[in-house]
ZANUKOL-619795 format. One record per residue (C-alpha): x, y, z; residue number from 0; residue in three letters. Coordinates in pm, whole numbers, plus 32768, in hexadecimal, padded with zeros to 4 digits. Layout:
BEGIN
atom xx = X, yy = Y, zz = Z, num = NUM, residuo = ala
...
***
This chain:
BEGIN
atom xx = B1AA, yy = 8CE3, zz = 0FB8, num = 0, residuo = unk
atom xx = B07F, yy = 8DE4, zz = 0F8E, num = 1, residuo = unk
atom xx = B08D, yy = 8F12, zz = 0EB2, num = 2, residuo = unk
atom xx = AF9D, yy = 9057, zz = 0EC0, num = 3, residuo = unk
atom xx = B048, yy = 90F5, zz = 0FE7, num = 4, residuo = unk
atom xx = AF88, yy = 9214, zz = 10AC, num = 5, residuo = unk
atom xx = AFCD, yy = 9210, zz = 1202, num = 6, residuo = unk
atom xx = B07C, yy = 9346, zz = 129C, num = 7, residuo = unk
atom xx = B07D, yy = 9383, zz = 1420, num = 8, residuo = unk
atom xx = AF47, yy = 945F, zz = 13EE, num = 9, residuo = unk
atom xx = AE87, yy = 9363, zz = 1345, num = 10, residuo = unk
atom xx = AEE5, yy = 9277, zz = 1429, num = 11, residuo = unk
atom xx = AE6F, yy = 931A, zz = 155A, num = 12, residuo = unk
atom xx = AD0A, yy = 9390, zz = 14AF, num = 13, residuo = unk
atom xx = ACF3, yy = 91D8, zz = 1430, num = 14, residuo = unk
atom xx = AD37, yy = 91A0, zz = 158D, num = 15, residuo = unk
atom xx = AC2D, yy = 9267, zz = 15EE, num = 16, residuo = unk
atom xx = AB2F, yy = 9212, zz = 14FD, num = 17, residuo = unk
atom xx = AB71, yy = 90C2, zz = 1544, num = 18, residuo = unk
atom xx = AB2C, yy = 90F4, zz = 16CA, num = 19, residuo = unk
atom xx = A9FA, yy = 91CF, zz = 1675, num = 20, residuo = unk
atom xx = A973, yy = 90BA, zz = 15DD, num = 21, residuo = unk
atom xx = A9A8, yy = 8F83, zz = 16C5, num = 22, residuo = unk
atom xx = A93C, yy = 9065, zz = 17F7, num = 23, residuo = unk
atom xx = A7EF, yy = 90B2, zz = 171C, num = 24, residuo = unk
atom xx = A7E4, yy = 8F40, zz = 1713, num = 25, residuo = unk
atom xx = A7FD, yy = 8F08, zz = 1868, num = 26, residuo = unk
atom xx = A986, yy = 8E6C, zz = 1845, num = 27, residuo = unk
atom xx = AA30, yy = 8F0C, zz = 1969, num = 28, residuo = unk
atom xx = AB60, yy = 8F9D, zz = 18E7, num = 29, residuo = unk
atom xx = AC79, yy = 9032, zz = 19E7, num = 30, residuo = unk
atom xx = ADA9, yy = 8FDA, zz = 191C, num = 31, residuo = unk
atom xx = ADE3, yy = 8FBE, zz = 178F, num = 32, residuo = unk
atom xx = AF20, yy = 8EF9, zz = 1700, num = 33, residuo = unk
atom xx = AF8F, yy = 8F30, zz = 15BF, num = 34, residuo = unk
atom xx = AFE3, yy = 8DD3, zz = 1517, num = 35, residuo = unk
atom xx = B016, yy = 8E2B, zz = 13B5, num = 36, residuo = unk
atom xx = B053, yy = 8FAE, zz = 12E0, num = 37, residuo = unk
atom xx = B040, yy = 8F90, zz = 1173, num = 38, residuo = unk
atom xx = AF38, yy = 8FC7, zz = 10A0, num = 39, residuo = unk
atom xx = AE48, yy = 8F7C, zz = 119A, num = 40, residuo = unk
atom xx = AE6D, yy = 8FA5, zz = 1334, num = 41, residuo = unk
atom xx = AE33, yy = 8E43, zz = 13FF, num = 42, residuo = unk
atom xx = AE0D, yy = 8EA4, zz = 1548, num = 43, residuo = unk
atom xx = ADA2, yy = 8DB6, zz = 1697, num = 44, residuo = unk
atom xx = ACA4, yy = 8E6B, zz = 176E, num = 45, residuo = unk
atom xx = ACCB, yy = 8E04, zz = 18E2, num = 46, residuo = unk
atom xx = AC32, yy = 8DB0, zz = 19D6, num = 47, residuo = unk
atom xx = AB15, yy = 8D3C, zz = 18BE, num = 48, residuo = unk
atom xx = AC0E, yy = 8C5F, zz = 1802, num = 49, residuo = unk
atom xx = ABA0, yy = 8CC3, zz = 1694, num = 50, residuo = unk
atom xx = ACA4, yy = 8D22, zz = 1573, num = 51, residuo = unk
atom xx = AC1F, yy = 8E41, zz = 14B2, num = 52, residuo = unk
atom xx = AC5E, yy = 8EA8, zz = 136C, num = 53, residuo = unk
atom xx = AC4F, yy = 8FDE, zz = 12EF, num = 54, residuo = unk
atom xx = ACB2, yy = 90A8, zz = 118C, num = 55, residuo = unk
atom xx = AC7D, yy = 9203, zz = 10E3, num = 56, residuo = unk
atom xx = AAEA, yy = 91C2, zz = 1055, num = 57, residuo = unk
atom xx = AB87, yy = 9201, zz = 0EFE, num = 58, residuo = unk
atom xx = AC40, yy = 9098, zz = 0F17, num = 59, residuo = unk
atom xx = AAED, yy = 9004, zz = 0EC7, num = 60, residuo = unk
atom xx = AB46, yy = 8E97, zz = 0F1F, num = 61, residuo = unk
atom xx = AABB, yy = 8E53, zz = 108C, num = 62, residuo = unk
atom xx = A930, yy = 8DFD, zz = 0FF1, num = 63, residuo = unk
atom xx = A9C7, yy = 8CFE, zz = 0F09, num = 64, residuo = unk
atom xx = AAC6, yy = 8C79, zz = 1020, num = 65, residuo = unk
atom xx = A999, yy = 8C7C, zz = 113D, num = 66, residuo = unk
atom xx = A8D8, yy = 8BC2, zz = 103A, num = 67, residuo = unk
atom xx = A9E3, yy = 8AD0, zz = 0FB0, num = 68, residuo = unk
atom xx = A9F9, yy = 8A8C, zz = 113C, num = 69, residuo = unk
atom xx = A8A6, yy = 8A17, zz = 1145, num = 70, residuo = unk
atom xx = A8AA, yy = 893E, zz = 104B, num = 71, residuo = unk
atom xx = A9D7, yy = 88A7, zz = 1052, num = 72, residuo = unk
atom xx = A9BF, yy = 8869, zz = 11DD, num = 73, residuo = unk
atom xx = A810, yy = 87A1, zz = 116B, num = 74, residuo = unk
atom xx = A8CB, yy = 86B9, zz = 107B, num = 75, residuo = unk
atom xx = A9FD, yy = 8646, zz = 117B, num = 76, residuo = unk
atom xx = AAF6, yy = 871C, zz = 10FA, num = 77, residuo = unk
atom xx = AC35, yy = 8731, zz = 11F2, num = 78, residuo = unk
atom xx = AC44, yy = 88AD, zz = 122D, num = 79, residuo = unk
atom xx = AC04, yy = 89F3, zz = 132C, num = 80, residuo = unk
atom xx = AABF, yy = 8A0C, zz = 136D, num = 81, residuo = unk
atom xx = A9E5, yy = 8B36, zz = 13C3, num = 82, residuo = unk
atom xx = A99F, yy = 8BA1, zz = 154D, num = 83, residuo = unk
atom xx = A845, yy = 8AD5, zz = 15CB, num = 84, residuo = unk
atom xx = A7DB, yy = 8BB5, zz = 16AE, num = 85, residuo = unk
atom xx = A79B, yy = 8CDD, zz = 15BE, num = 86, residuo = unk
atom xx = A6E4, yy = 8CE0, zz = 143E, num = 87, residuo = unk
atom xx = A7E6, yy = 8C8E, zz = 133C, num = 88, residuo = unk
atom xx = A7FD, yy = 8DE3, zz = 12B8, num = 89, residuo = unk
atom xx = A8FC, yy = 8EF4, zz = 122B, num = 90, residuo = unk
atom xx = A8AA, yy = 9021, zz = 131C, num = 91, residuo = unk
atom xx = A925, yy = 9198, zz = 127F, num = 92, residuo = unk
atom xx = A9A9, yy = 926F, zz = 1392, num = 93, residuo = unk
atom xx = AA75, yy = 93A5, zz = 1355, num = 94, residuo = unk
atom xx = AAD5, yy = 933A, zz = 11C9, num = 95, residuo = unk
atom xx = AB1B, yy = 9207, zz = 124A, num = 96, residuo = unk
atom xx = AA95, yy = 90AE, zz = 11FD, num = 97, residuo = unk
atom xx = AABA, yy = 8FE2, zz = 132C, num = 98, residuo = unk
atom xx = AA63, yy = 8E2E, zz = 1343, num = 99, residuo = unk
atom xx = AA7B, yy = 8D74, zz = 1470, num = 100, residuo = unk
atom xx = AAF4, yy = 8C2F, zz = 1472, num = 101, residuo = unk
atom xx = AB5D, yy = 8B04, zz = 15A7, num = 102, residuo = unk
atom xx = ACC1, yy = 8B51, zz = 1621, num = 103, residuo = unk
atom xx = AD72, yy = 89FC, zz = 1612, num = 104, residuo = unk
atom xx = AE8C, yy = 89D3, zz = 16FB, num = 105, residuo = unk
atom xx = AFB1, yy = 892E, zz = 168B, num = 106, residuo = unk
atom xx = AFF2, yy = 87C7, zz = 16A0, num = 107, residuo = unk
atom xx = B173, yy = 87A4, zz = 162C, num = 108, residuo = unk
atom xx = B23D, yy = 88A7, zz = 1563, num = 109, residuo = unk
atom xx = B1F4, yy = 87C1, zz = 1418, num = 110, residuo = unk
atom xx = B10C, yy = 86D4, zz = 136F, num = 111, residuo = unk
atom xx = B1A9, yy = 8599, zz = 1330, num = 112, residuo = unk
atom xx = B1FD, yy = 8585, zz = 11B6, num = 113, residuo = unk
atom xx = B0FD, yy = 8426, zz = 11C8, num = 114, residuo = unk
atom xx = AFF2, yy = 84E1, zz = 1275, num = 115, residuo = unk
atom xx = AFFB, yy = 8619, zz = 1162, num = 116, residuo = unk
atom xx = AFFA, yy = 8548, zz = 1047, num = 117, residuo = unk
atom xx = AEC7, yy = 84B9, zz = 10AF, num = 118, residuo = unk
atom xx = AE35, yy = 85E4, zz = 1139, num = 119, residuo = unk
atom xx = AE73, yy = 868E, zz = 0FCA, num = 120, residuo = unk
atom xx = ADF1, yy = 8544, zz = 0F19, num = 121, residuo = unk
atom xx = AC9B, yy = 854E, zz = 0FED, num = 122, residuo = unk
atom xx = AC94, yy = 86EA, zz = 0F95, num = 123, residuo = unk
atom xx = ACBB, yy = 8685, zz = 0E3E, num = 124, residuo = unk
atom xx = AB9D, yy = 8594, zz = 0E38, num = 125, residuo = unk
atom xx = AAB2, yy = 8636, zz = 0F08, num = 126, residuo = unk
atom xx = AAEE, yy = 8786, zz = 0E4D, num = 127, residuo = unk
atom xx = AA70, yy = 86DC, zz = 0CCB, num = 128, residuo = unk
atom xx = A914, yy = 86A7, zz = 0DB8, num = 129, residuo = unk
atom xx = A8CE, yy = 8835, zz = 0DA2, num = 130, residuo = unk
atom xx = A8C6, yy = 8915, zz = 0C5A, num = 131, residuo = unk
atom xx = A900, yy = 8A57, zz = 0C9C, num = 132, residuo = unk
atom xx = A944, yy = 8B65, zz = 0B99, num = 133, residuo = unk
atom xx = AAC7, yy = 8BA4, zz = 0BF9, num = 134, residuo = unk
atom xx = ABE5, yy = 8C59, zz = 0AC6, num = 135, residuo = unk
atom xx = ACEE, yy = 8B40, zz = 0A61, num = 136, residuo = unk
atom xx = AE4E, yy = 8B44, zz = 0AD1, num = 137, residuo = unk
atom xx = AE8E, yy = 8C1B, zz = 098F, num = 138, residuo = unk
atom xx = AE0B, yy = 8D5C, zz = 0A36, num = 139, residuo = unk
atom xx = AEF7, yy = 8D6A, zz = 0B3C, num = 140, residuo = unk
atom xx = B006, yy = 8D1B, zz = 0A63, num = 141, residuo = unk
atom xx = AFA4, yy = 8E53, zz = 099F, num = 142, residuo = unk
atom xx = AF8F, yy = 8F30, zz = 0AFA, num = 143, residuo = unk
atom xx = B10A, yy = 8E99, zz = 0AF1, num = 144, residuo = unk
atom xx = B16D, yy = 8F2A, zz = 09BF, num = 145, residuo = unk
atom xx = B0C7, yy = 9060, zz = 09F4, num = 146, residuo = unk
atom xx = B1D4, yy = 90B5, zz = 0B15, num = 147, residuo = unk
atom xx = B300, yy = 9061, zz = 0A1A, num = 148, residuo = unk
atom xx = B267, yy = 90F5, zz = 08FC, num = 149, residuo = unk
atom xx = B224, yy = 9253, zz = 09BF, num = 150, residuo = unk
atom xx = B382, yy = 92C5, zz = 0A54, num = 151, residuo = unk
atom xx = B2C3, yy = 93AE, zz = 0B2F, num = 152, residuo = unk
atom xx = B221, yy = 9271, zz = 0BE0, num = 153, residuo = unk
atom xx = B385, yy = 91D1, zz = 0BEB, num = 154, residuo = unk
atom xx = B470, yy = 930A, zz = 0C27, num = 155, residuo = unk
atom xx = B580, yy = 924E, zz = 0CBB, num = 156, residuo = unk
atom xx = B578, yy = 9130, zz = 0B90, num = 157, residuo = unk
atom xx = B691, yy = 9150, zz = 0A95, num = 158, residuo = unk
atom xx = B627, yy = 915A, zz = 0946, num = 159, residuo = unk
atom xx = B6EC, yy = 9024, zz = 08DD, num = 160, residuo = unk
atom xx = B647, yy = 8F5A, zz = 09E6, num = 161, residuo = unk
atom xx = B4F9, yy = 8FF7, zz = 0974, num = 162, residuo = unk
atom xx = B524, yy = 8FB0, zz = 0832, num = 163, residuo = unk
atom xx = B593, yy = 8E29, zz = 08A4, num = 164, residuo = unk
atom xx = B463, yy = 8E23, zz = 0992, num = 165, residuo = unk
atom xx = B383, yy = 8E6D, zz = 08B0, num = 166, residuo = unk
atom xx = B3D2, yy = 8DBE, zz = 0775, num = 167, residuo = unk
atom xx = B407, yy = 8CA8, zz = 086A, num = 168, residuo = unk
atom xx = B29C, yy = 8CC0, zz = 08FC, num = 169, residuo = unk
atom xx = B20A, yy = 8CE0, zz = 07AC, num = 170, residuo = unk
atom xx = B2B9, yy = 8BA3, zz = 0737, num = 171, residuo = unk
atom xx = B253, yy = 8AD9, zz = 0871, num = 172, residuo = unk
atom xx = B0E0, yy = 8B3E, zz = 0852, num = 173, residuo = unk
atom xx = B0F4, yy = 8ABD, zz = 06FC, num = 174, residuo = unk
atom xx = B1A2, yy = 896B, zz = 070A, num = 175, residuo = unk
atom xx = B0A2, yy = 8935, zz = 082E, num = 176, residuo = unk
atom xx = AF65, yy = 8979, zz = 0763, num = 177, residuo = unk
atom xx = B002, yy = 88CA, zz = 0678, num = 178, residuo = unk
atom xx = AFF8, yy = 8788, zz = 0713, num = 179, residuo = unk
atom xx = AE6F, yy = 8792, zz = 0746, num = 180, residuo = unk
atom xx = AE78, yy = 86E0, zz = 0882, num = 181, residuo = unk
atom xx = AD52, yy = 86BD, zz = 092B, num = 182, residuo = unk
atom xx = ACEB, yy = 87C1, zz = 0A06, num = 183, residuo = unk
atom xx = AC32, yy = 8803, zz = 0B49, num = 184, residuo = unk
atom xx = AC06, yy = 88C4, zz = 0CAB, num = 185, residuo = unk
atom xx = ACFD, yy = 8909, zz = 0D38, num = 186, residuo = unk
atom xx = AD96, yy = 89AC, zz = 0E8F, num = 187, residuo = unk
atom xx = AE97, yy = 8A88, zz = 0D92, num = 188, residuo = unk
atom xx = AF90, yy = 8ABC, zz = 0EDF, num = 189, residuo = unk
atom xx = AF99, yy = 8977, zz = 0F81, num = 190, residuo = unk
atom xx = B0E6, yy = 89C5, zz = 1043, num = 191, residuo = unk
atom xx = B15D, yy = 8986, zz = 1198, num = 192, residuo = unk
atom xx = B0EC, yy = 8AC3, zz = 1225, num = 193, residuo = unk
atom xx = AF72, yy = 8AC8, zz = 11B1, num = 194, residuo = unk
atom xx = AF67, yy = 8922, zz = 1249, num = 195, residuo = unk
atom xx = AF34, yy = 8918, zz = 13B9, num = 196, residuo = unk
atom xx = AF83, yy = 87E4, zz = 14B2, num = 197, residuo = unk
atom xx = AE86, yy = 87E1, zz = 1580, num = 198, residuo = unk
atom xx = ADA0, yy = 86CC, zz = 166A, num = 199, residuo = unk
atom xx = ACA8, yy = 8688, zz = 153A, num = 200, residuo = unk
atom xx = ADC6, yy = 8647, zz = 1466, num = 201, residuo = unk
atom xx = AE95, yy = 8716, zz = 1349, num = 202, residuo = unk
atom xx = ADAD, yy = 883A, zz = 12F4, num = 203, residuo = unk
atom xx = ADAF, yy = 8911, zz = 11C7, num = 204, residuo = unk
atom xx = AD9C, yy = 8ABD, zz = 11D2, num = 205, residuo = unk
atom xx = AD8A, yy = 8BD3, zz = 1105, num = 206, residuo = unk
atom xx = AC9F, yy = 8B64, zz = 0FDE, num = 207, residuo = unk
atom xx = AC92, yy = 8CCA, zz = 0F3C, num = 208, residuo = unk
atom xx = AD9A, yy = 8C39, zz = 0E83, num = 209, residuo = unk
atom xx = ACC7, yy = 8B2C, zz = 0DD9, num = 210, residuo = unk
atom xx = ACBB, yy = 8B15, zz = 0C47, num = 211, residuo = unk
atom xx = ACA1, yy = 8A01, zz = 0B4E, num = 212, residuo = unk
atom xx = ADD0, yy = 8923, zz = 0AA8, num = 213, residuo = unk
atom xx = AE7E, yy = 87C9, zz = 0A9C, num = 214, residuo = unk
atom xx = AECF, yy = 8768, zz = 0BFB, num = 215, residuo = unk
atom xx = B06F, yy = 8750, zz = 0BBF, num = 216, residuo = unk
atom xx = B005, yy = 88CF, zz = 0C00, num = 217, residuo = unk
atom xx = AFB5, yy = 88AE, zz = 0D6B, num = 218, residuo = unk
atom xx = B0DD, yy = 8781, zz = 0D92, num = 219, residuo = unk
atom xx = B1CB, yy = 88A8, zz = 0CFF, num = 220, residuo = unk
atom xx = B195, yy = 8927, zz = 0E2F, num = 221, residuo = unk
atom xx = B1C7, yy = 883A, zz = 0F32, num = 222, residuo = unk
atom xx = B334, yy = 877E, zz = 0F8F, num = 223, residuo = unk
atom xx = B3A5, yy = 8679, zz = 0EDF, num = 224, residuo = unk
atom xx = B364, yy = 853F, zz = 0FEA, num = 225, residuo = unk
atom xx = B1E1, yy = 85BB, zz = 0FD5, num = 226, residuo = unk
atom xx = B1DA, yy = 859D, zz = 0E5B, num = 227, residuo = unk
atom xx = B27C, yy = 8444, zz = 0E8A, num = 228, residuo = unk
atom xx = B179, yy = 83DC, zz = 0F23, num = 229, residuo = unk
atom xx = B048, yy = 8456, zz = 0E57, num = 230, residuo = unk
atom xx = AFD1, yy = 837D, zz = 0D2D, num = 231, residuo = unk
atom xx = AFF1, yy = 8381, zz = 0BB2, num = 232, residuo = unk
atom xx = B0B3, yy = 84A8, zz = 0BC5, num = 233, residuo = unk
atom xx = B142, yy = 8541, zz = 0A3F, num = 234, residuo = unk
atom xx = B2D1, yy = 8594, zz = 0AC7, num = 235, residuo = unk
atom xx = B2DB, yy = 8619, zz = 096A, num = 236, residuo = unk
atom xx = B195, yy = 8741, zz = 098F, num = 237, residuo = unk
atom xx = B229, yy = 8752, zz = 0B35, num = 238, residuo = unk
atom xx = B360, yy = 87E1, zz = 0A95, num = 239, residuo = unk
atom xx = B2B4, yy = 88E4, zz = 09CD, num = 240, residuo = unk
atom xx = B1E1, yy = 8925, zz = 0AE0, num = 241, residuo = unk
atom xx = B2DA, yy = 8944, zz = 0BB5, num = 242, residuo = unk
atom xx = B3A8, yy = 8A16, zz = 0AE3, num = 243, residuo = unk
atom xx = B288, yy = 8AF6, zz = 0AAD, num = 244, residuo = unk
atom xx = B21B, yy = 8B22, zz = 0C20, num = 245, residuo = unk
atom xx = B3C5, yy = 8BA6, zz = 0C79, num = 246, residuo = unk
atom xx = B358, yy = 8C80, zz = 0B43, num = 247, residuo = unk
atom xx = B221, yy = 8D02, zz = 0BDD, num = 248, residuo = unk
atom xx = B2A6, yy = 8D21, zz = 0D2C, num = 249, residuo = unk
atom xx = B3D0, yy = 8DE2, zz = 0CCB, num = 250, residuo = unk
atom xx = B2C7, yy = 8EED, zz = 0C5E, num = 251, residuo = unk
atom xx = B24D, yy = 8F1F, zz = 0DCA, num = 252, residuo = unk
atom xx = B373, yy = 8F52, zz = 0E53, num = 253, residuo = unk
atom xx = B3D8, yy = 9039, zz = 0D32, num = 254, residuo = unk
atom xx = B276, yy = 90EA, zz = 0D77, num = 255, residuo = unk
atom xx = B294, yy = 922C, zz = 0DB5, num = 256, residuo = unk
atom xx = B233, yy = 9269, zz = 0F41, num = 257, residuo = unk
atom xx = B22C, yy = 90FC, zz = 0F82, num = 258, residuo = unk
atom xx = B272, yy = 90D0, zz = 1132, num = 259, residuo = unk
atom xx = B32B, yy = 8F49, zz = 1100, num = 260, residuo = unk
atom xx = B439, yy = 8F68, zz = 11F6, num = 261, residuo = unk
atom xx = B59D, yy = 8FA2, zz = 1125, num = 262, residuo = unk
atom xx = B4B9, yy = 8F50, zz = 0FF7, num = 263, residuo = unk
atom xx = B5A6, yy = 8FEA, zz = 0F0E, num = 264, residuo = unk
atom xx = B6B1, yy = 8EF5, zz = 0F69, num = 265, residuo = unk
atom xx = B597, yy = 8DC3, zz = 0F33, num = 266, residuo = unk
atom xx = B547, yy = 8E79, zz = 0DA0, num = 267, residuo = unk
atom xx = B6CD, yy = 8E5B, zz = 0D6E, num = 268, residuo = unk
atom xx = B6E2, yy = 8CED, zz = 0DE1, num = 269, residuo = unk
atom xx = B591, yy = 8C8D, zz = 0D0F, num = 270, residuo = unk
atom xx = B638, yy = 8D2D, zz = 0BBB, num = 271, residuo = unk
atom xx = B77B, yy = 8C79, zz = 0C3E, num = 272, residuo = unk
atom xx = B69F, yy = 8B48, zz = 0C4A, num = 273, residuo = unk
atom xx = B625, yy = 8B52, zz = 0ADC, num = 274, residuo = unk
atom xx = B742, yy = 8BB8, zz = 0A46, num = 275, residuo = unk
atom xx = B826, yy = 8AC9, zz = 0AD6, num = 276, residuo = unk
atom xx = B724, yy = 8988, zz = 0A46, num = 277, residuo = unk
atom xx = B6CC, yy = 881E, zz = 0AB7, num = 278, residuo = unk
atom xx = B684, yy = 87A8, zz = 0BAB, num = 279, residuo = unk
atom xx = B57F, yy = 88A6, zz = 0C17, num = 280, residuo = unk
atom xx = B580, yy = 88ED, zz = 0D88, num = 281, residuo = unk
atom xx = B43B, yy = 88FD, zz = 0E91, num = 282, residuo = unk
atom xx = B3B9, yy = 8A3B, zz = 0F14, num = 283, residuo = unk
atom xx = B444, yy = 898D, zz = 1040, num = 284, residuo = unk
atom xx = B568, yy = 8956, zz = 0FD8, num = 285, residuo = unk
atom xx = B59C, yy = 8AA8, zz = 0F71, num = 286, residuo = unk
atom xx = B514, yy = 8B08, zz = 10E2, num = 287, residuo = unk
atom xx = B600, yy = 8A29, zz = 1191, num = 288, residuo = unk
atom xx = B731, yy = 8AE0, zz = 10DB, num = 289, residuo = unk
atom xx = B67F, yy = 8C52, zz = 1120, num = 290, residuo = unk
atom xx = B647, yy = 8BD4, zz = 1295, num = 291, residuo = unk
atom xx = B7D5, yy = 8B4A, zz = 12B8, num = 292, residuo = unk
atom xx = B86E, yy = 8CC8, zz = 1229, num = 293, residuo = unk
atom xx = B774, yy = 8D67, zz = 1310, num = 294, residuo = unk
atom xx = B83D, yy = 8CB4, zz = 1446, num = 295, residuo = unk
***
């Protein structure tokens, strides 16, 4: 449900190439490059090698903290991606491109069992309070939110009663969550079902550029319903807001001026739909099973 969106077919080809420049410097073999993933950053699996590569414009700035959140996270047990062995865990700059290379993990089954992910997230959770590294609260991306309602030409498309809902909306939701000075940690920020992978070593968490600081209903908001059924001591009461608050924020990517989400402008309408139509809240899932069954 990423935001930020770059890619064009140029840059695509020139990340594809950086990305092979480097693993051939490396000594990966590379004869074939599969794009997995186009959003804000390019996944792509390098054959015959078997490494996934990530690369993004050196402006985004977040592969040092995400190679380095890697690291640590992976020394104190932490289920998630880890970095390719065979090659120094580092972000290499090719062409204006930051590229990291990490172990390509073939699929297990389409889904992690809703059992299996709450744990997973729970042991993420714990093992995550181990490190302390200086990472911006939930609040910041929440303001990068409101930035694309508050500026119409981020949100062209957006009409201005729905911007002015949005916002007011986001503001509000930021508030009432503050407000209840839950206790906050580490968290994963985008804990979804497309950045947690099924794989041999178990349910493996991705993309930790997203990682910030807040109460963990923020993560849960993010996740379907039987998972947060099955994590502990969860407050349904700050999971609403937080739920509320994540359609809210995720209505602003797709409104995003540029963003590459597949009929994304359909998905903004159902996520204002969403909020304005009140308890109970639905899933990102949910919301993706609906988007999926119109699609067909």
């Amino acid at each position: 449900m990423g935001h930020d969106s770059w890619v064009e077919t140029s840059d695509v080809t020139r990340a594809i190439t950086a990305a092979t420049s480097v693993a051939t410097s490396l000594d990966l073999p590379v004869d074939e490059a599969i794009v997995l993933h186009s959003s804000n950053r390019l996944a792509l699996r390098l054959k015959p090698c078997g490494v996934l590569a990530r690369v993004a414009p050196v402006e985004h700035g977040a592969a040092r903290l995400e190679v380095e959140l890697a690291q640590r996270l992976t020394a104190v047990g932490c289920p998630v991606g880890r970095l390719e062995p065979r090659v120094d865990p580092l972000v290499h700059t090719c062409d204006g491109f930051d590229v990291t290379l990490w172990i390509y993990y073939e699929p297990v089954t389409p889904h992690v069992s809703p059992v299996d992910y709450a744990k997973a997230l729970e042991r993420l959770h714990a093992g995550i309070r181990k490190i302390d590294v200086p990472i911006p609260r939930f609040t910041d991306r929440v303001a990068e939110a409101a930035e694309v309602f508050a500026n119409p030409s981020l949100s062209p498309e957006l009409a201005d009663a729905d911007r002015r809902y949005l916002s007011a909306r986001l503001e509000s939701l930021r508030r009432a969550i503050d407000d209840r000075g839950a206790v906050e940690q580490l968290l994963h920020g985008e804990p979804h079902q497309g950045n947690v992978l099924s794989t041999n070593d178990g349910p493996l968490f991705i993309d930790l550029e997203t990682c910030c600081r807040g109460p963990v209903e923020f993560d849960l908001a993010h996740v379907p319903e039987a998972v947060c059924e099955r994590y502990p001591s969860i407050d349904q009461a700050l999971l609403d807001e937080c739920r509320q608050l994540v359609l809210a924020m995720v209505a602003a990517w797709r409104w995003a001026r540029g963003d590459q989400f597949p009929n994304g402008k359909w998905f903004g309408e159902e996520l204002v739909r969403a909020l304005r139509d009140g308890p109970p809240w639905p899933t990102l899932d949910t919301l993706n099973r609906r988007f999926n069954g119109r699609r067909r």
